[in-house]
N, C-alpha and C positions, 0 to 999 in steps of 0.2 A: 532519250537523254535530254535532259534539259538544264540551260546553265542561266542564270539570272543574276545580276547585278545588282544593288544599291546605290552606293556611294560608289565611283570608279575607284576611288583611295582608299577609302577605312571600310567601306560597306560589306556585310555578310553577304556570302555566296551561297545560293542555294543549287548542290551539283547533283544530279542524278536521276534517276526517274523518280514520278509521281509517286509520292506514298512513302512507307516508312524506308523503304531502300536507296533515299536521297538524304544529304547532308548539308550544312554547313560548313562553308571552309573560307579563308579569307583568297582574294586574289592574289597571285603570284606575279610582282611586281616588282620594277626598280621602285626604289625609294626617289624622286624627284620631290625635293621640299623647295616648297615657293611660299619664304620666310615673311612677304609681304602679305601675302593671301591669308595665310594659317600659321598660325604661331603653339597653339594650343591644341592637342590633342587629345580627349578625356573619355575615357576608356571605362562604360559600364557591363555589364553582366547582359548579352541580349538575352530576350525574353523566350526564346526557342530552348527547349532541352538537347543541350549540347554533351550530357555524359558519354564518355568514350569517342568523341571523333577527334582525330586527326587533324592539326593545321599545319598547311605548309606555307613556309615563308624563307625565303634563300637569308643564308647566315650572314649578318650583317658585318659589313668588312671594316667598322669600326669599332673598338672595345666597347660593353655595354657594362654598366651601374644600374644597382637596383640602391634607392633613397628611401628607408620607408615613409618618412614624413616630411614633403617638401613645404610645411607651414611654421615649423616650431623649430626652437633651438638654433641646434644648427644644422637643419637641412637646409635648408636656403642655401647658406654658405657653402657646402660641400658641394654641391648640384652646380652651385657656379664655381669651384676648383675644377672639379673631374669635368666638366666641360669643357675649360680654358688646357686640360689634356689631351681633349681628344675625346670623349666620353660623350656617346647620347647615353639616355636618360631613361629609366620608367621611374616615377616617383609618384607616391600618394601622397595623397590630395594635394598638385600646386596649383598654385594662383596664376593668374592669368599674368601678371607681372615677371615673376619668377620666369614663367615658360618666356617671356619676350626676351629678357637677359642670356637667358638659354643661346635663343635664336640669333640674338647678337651676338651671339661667340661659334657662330656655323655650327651649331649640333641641335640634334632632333630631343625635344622632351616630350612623353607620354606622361600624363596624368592621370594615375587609378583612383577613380572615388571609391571611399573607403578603404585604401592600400594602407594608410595609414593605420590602422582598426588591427593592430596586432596580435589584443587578447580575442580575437573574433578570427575572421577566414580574410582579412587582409593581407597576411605574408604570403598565401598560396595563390593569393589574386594577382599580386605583385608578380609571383614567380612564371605563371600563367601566360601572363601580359608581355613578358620578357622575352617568352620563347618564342610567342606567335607573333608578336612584333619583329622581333629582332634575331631570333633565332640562337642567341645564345646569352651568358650571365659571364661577368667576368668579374664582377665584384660585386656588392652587395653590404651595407651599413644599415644598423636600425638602432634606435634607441626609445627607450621605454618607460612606465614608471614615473607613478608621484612621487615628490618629494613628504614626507609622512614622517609628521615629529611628534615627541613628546614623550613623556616618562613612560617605562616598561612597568613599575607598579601603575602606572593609569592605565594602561594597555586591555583590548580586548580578543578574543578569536579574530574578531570581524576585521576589526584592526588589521592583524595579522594576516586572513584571506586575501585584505581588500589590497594590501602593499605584495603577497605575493602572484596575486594575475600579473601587477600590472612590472613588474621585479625579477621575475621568474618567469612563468606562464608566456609571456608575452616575447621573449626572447628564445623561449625553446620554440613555440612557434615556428619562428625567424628562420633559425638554424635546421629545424624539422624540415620546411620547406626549400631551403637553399641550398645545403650543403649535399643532399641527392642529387641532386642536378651538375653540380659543381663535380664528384668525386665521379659521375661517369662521365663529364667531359677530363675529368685528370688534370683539373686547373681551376684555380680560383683563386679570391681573397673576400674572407666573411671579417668584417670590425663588429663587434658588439658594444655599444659605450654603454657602463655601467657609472660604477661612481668610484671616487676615491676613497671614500667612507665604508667601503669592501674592504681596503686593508687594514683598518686601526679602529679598534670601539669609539663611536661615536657618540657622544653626550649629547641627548636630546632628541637620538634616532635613532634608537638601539633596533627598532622591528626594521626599520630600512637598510640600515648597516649589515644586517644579517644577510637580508632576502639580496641583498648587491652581493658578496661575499657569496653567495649562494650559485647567483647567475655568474660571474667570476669564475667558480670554477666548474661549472658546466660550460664553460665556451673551453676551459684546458682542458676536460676532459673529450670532449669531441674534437680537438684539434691533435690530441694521443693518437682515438682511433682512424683519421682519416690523413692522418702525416703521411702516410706511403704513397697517397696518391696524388701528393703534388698540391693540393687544396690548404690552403693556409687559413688559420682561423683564431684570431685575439680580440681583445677586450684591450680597452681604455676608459680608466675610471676620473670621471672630475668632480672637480668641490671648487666653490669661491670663484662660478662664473655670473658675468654681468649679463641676467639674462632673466626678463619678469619672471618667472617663476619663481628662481631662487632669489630675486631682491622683493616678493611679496610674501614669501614664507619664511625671510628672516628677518623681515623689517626693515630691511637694509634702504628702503624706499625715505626711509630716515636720514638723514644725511648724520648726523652723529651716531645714530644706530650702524652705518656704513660703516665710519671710520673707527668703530670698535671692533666690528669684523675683517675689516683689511687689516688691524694690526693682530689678529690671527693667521695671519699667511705670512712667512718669511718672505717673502716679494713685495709684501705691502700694499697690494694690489689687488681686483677682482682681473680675471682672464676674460679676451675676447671672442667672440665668436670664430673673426675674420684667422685670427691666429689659429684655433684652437685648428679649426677646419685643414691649417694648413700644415700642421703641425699630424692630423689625419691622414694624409695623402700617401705617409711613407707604405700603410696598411693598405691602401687602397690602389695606388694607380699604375702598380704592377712593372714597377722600379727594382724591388727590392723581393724576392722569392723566398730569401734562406731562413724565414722567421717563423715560427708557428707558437702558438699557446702560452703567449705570452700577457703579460694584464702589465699593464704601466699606467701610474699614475697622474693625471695632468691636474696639477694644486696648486702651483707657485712653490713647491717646495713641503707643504704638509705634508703630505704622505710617501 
């Protein structure tokens, strides 16, 4: 028998005898974080063919969140709520920045390259990461999807394809890979942020409005079938956030072109990150159990 070390912390274990009847497994440890040493944890795929082995890691005695994307929108912001809860962390792709905020709030972030990578094998890398890290999921948020405008007479298949990976595809993903996990621990909470432009035809987005409307009620339908078991699973759709994507796809980076679009929100206003995120948390940070399959919209009042 033979047992070999790496890293004493994060390193792969090589346990067993010589040859194909030894494995891989991570060492079975306290978690001691020394936030000045290490702040950054970034978790790739080793290069050993790992199909079918086992990891053991004792179940982490703090609630765990899965972020799929700690660089855009608003993962940054949620990463730093559900930490300020009590919440370590696995998130795709964060910044080294991100993880220090983390760490100044006492909780551990894991960082999955390419977790972020939805329409790909990012959601199962994530969920992957979660177990053997931390040994369990207790919530989980992703969000997805170009923003994809323009007339339905201009409109092509490809069009069409290309808004539903990243709309659709990329969110059953999510779900495909988290809510297994979730409905045999008989606990969880999944958010899906879609958009608000799921509830009411949207002029100028008619293929994106649909394929949101679409992933909308694929999160109600999976939160129907897995309601018995305690796993709660909604949607939250927005429109008219301050947030590059949406102020370089509507021109809004215009300051008159802005103020023709905030006076399409009864608020008058585009929405924050810092809010939005916080306004998140009811779904997430396991306050609040009695709610399932629900899609609420965050507009300013639009929808």
């Amino acid at each position: 028998m033979t047992m070999t070390f790496g890293d004493p912390d994060f390193g792969w274990a090589r346990v067993g005898h010589h040859g194909s009847d030894s494995a891989w497994v991570r060492p079975i440890r306290p978690w001691k974080p020394s936030y000045s040493s290490m702040r950054l944890l970034t978790v790739t795929p080793p290069s050993a063919d790992l199909s079918g082995v086992n990891y053991f890691r004792p179940m982490n005695p703090s609630p765990v969140a899965i972020v799929a994307d700690g660089r855009f929108y608003v993962g940054p912001d949620l990463c730093r709520q559900l930490a300020s809860r009590g919440f370590d962390l696995v998130v795709g792709d964060a910044d080294e920045s991100l993880a220090t905020d983390i760490a100044d709030l006492g909780r551990r972030l894991v960082s999955v390259t390419g977790g972020s990578d939805l329409a790909g094998s990012g959601a199962s890398t994530l969920v992957e990461t979660a177990q053997r890290e931390f040994g369990r999921i207790d919530s989980a948020v992703a969000f997805s999807g170009d923003i994809v405008t323009g007339r339905f007479t201009k409109s092509s298949v490809e069009d069409l394809r290309r808004v539903l990976v990243g709309c659709v595809e990329a969110p059953y993903n999510f779900l495909r890979a988290v809510v297994p996990v979730m409905t045999e621990a008989a606990q969880g909470q999944v958010l899906i942020i879609t958009s608000a432009s799921a509830a009411r035809p949207t002029p100028g987005a008619p293929l994106y409005s649909a394929a949101r409307a679409g992933a909308t009620m694929l999160v109600k339908n999976v939160a129907d079938e897995v309601a018995r078991t305690g796993v709660q699973v909604n949607a939250i759709g927005t429109n008219f956030m301050d947030f590059p994507a949406f102020l370089k796809s509507s021109g809004a980076t215009d300051p008159e072109v802005r103020a023709k679009i905030e006076a399409q929100v009864p608020m008058r206003r585009l929405g924050t990150m810092t809010e939005f995120a916080s306004f998140c948390m009811a779904f997430l940070d396991g306050s609040s159990r009695f709610t399932t399959g629900q899609f609420v919209a965050y507009a300013g009042g639009w929808a």
